[in-house]
N, C-alpha and C positions, 0 to 999 in steps of 0.2 A: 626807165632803164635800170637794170639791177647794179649792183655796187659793182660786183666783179666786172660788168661792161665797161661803168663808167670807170673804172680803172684801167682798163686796157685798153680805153682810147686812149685816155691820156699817155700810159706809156708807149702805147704806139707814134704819138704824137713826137713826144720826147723825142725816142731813138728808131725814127724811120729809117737812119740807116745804117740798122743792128739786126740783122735776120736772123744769125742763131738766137740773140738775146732774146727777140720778140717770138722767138720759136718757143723758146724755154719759157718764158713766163706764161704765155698762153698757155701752155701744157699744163702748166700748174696751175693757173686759176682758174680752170676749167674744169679739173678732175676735183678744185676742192669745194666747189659752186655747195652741195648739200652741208658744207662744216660753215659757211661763210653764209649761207642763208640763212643757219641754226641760231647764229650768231650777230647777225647781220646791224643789229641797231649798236651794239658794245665794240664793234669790230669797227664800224661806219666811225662812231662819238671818235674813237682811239687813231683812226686815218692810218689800221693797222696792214690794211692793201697797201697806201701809198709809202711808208715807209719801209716795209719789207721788200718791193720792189727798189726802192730807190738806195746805191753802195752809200756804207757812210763816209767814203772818201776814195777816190780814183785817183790815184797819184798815174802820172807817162812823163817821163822823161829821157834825156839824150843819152845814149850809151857809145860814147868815143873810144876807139881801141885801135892798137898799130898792128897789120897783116906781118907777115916773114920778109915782104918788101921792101919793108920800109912805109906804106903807103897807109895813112890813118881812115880807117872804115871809121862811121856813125849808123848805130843802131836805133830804135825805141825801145824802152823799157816800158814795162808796166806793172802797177800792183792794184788791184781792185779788190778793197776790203770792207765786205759785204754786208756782215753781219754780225756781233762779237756778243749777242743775249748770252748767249748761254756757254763762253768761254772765247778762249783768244781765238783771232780768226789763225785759218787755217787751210791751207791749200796749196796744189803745187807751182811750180815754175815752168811754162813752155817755151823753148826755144824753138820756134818754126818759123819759115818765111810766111805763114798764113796767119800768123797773127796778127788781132786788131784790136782794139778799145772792145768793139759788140763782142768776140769770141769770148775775151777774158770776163767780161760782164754775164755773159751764159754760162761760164764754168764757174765762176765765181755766188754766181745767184743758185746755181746748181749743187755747190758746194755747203748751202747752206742748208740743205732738209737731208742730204747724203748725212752730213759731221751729224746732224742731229739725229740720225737715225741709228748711227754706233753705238747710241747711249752713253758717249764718253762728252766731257765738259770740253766740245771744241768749239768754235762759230766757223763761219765762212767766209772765203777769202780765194782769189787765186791769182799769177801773175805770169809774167813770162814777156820774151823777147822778141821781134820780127829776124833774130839773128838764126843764119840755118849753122848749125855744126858739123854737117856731112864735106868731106873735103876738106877737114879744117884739120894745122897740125896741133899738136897738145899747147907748144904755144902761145897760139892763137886761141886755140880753146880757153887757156889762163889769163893772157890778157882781156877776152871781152868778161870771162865771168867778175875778173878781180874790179874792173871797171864798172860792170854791173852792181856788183854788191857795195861798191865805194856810195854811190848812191840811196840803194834798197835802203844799207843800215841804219840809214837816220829815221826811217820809220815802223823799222819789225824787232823786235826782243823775245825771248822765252816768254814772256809772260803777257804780248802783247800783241806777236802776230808770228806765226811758224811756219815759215814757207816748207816745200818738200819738192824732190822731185816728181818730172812729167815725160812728154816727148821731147825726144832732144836735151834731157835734163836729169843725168844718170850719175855714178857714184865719183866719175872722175870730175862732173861740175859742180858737186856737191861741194866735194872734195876743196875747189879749189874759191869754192865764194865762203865757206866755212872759215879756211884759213884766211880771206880778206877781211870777212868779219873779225874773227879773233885779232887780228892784227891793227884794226880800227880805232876797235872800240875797249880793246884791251880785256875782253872778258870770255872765260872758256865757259859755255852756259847753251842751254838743248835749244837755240838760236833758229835749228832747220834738222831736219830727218832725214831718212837714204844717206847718213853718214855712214863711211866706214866703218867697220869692228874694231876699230882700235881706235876710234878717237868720240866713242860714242853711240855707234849705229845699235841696231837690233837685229840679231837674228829672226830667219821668217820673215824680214822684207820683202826681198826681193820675190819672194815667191807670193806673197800676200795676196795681191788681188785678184790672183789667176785662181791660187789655190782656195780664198772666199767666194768667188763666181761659182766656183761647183760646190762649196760646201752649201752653199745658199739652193743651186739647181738640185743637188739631194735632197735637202732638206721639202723643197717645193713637190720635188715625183713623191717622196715616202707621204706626203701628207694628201697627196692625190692618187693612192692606193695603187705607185707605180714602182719600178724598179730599175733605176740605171742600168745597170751591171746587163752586159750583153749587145748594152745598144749603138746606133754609129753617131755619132756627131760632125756637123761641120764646123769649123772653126776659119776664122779671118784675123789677119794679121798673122806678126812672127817677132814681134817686139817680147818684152819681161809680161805680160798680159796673156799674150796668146800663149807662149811659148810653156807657162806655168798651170795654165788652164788644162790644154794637150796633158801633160804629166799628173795633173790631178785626176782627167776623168779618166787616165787608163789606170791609175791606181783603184779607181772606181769601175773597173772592167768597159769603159767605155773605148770603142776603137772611133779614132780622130783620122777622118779621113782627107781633111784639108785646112790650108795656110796659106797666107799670102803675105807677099809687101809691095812697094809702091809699083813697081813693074810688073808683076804676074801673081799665079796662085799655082801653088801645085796639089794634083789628085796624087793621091797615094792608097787607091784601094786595101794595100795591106796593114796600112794605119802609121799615120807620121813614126818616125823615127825620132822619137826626142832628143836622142844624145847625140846624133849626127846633126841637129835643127840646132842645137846649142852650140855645136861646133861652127857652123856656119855661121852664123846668127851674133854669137857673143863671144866668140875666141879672133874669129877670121871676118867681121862683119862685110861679110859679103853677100850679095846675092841669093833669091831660092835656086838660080839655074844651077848654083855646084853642089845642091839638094839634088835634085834631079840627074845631075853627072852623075853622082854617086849612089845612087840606089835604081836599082834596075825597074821597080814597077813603080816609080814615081814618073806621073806626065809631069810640063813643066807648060800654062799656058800663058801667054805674054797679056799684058791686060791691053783692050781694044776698045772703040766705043759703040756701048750697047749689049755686052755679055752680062750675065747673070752671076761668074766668078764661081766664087766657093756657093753659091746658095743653091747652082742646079742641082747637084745631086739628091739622090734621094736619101734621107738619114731622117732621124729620130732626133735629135734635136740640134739647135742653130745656137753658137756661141761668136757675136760679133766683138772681137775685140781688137776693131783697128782704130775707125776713126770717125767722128761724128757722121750722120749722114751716108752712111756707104749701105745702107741696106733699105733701098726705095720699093714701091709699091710693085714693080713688075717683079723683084726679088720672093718679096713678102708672098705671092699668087704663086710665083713656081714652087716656094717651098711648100706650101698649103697646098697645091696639089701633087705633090711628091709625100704627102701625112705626117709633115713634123709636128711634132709632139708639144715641144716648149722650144719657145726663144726668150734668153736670158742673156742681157747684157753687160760683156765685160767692157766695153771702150762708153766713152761717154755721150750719151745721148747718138747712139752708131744709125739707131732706124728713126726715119722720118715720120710723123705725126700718121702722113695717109698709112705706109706700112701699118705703123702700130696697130690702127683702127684697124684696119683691114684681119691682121691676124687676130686681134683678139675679138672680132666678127664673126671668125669662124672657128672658134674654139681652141687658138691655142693657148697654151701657158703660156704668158707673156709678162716676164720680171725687169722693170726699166733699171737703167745703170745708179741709179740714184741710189739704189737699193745694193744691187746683185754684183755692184764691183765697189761697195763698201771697205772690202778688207783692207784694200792699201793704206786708204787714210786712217783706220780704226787701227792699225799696226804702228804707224805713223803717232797717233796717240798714245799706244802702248811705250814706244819709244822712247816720247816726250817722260812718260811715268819713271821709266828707265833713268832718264836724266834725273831727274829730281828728283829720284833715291839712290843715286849715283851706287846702283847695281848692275847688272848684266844678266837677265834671265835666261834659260839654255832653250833650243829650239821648240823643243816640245813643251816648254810651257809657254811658247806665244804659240806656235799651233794650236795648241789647246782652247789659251784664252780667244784666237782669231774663231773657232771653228765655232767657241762656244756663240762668240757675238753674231756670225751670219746666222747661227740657228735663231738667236733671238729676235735679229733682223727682219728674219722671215715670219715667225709667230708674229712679231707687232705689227706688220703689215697688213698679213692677213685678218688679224684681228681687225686694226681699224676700218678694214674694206667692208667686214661681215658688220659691224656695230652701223654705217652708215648704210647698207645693204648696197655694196657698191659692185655691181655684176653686169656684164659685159660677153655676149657669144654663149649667155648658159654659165660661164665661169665666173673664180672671181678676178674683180678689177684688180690685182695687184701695183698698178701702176696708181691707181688713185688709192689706193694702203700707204703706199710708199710715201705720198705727198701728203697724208689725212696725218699722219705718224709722224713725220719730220717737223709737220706747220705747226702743231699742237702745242707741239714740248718749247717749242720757240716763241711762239705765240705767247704761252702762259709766260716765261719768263721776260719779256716785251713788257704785260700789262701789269706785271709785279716792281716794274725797274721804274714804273713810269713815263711820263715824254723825254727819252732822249734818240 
C-alpha cells in the first residue's frame, strides 16, 4: 500500500463521520500522489501526510445568548486551526445552521494550500457557528456575536490566529465581535478583517473574491489563447461572491446570464442587472423574486428536486459561487454538452469530485476554489499589512496588488502542473497545480521548523 493510501485509511478511520472533510483530503492526496511518491521516503521518515492532515487544535464550545424574548438560545462555536508553518492561521467565520465539526475541518484543511498559494505569510485555519442569522434582529445578532467572541478571544490574536468573515458573517458581525474583542481584551490591534473603514477595514474587500475569481478566469483564457470579452457566462449564488464576480466579468465584456439563492435562480437573457441585484441583495435583502418583479426579461424559477438551475443554459463559461457541492455530475454533463468552455470556482469546493473528473474528462478548463477564489483571503492579508503599518491604501492599490496575486496565482499553478506533467482531458490539471503549489511552500516550511 502507497503512503498516501495508508494515510487515507487512517483518516478515514478517524473521521468517518466527516464527508466534506474526507471529500477534501482525498482530493488533495490524490491529485499530489506524483509530489509525494518523488518524495516519498523524506515525507514517510517526517509522517508529513499525518500531520498536515491532522488540525493542530479544534477548539467547540458553547455559545449562550438571550433572543428579544427574553428566552436564552445555546449555539456551538467552532475554531479549527490547521496549520500555522508558514504564518498565523487564518480564515473565516461561518454562521449557518449546517455547520459541524467535518464542514469546519474541510474548509479549514482547505484553507491551508488556498493562504499558501497567495504567497503571503498566512497558515490555515477556519471557524464558525451552527447559529443561522436570517430572521435575527441586530440585537440578537449582537448578543450571540459578543458571546461568541467572549469565548473565541482567549485563543486568536493579530499575530496568532485572524479570523475573517464568511456566510452569515458580514461587516455588521464583524463589526460587533471586533468591539467585544477590544473590550476583552483591552487592545485595538488587526485581531479579524472585513472590518469597517473606519475602524481598520481595507478597501477592495468586499469585492475581492468575486472580482480575483475573474482576474484569475482571464488570466486562465489569455494563457489558453482565448478571449473573454463577448462571451456568456452562468453564475450561482447572489451573496458578496456572486454578486462581485457578475460586475467583474461585464467589466470584462462578459454578459452574466444567471444567479440564484436558496429558493430559486433567475434567467435573465439580457444579462443580470447588477445594480438592481445589489439593491435586492444588499440594500433590501430580500429575495430574487423582486429581481424578477422588476425587470421584465428576467424568469424567476423556484428551486425543485432534480433541476439543473443556473447550469442548463448554454454559455461559455460556469462561475459556481454559492456553495459547496451544488454543482453534481448531471450538472457537469449538461453543461459539457451545451460546450462550456471553463469552470472556475468562486464558493468553496461548489463541484463534487465525480463533476470535476467528469468535466475535466472532457476538456474543460477547470480551476478549483483553492485556487480561483483566493482573493478574499489574499485581501484579508493585505489588510492584516494595513494594520501593522497603521496606513490605509486607496482602492486601486489593492486592486492592483489583488489582480497582481490571482495573475501569479494562476502562473504558479500552472507551472507546477507542467513541472509534474500533470494533464487530465488533453489539458492541464489545474486543480492538481493548485494543490502541487500550496503543499510545497508548506511542506518546505514544515521540514525546516522541525517536529512540531
Amino acid at each position: 500500500m502507497s503512503y498516501v493510501d495508508e494515510v487515507l485509511a487512517v483518516v478515514q478511520k478517524k473521521n468517518a463521520e466527516q464527508p466534506e472533510f474526507l471529500q477534501a483530503v482525498t482530493e488533495v492526496l490524490d491529485s499530489l500522489r506524483p509530489v509525494i511518491e518523488a518524495n516519498e521516503e523524506l515525507y514517510r521518515k517526517n509522517a508529513i501526510l499525518e500531520r498536515i492532515t491532522e488540525p493542530d487544535r479544534q477548539i467547540m464550545f458553547r455559545v449562550p445568548w438571550v433572543d428579544d424574548n427574553g428566552q436564552v438560545q445555546v449555539n456551538r462555536g467552532f475554531r479549527v486551526q490547521f496549520n500555522n508553518a508558514i504564518g498565523p492561521y487564518k480564515g473565516g467565520l461561518r454562521l449557518h445552521p449546517s455547520v459541524n465539526l467535518g464542514i469546519i475541518k474541510f474548509l479549514g484543511f482547505e484553507q491551508i494550500f488556498k493562504n499558501s498559494l497567495t504567497t503571503l505569510p498566512i497558515g490555515g485555519g477556519k471557524g464558525g457557528s451552527d447559529f443561522d442569522p436570517k430572521g435575527k434582529s441586530d440585537r440578537e445578532i449582537m448578543a450571540f456575536c459578543q458571546s461568541f467572541m467572549t469565548e473565541l478571544s482567549k485563543y486568536i490574536g493579530a499575530d496568532i490566529d485572524v479570523p475573517a468573515g464568511d456566510i452569515g458573517t458580514g461587516a455588521r458581525e464583524i463589526g460587533f465581535m471586533f468591539g467585544q474583542y477590544k473590550r476583552i481584551r483591552g487592545s485595538f490591534e488587526g485581531v479579524l478583517t472585513g472590518k469597517g473603514l473606519t475602524y481598520g477595514g481595507s478597501l477592495a474587500r468586499t469585492q475581492a473574491t468575486g472580482y480575483g475569481l475573474l482576474y484569475l478566469t482571464n488570466a486562465l483564457w489569455k494563457d489558453n489563447g482565448l478571449d473573454l470579452n463577448g462571451k456568456t457566462a452562468a453564475v450561482s449564488g447572489s451573496g458578496n461572491v456572486a454578486i462581485y464576480a457578475i460586475e467583474k466579468a461585464q467589466q470584462l465584456g462578459v454578459k452574466v446570464v444567471t444567479c440564484s439563492d436558496s429558493t430559486g435562480w433567475i434567467y435573465d437573457p439580457e444579462g443580470i442587472d447588477v445594480a438592481l441585484l445589489k439593491e435586492v441583495k444588499e440594500v433590501k435583502r430580500a429575495r430574487l423574486t423582486e429581481y424578477a418583479a422588476a425587470k421584465s426579461s428576467a424568469e424567476y424559477h423556484a428551486k425543485e428536486n432534480g433541476e439543473h438551475g443556473v447550469w442548463q443554459y448554454k454559455v461559455d463559461l460556469a462561475l459556481p459561487c454559492a456553495t459547496q457541492n451544488e454543482l453534481d455530475l448531471d450538472d457537469a454533463k449538461m453543461l459539457v454538452a451545451n460546450g462550456v468552455t471553463s469552470v472556475t470556482e468562486g464558493a468553496n469546493m461548489p463541484t463534487t469530485l465525480e463533476a470535476t473528473k467528469y468535466l475535466q474528462e472532457n476538456g474543460v478548463l477547470f480551476v478549483g476554489g483553492k485556487a480561483a477564489n483566493a482573493g478574499g483571503v489574499a485581501t484579508s492579508a493585505l489588510e492584516m499589512s494595513q494594520n501593522s503599518e497603521r496606513l490605509s491604501w486607496t482602492f486601486e492599490e489593492v486592486d492592483g496588488k489583488l489582480k497582481g496575486i490571482m495573475e501569479t496565482i494562476y502562473a504558479n499553478i500552472s507551472d507546477a502542473a507542467k513541472r509534474y506533467n500533470a494533464t487530465v482531458g488533453g489539458k492541464t490539471d489545474y486543480v492538481a497545480g493548485a494543490n502541487i503549489a500550496g503543499f510545497e511552500k508548506v511542506v518546505d516550511a514544515m521540514l525546516a521548523q522541525g517536529v512540531c
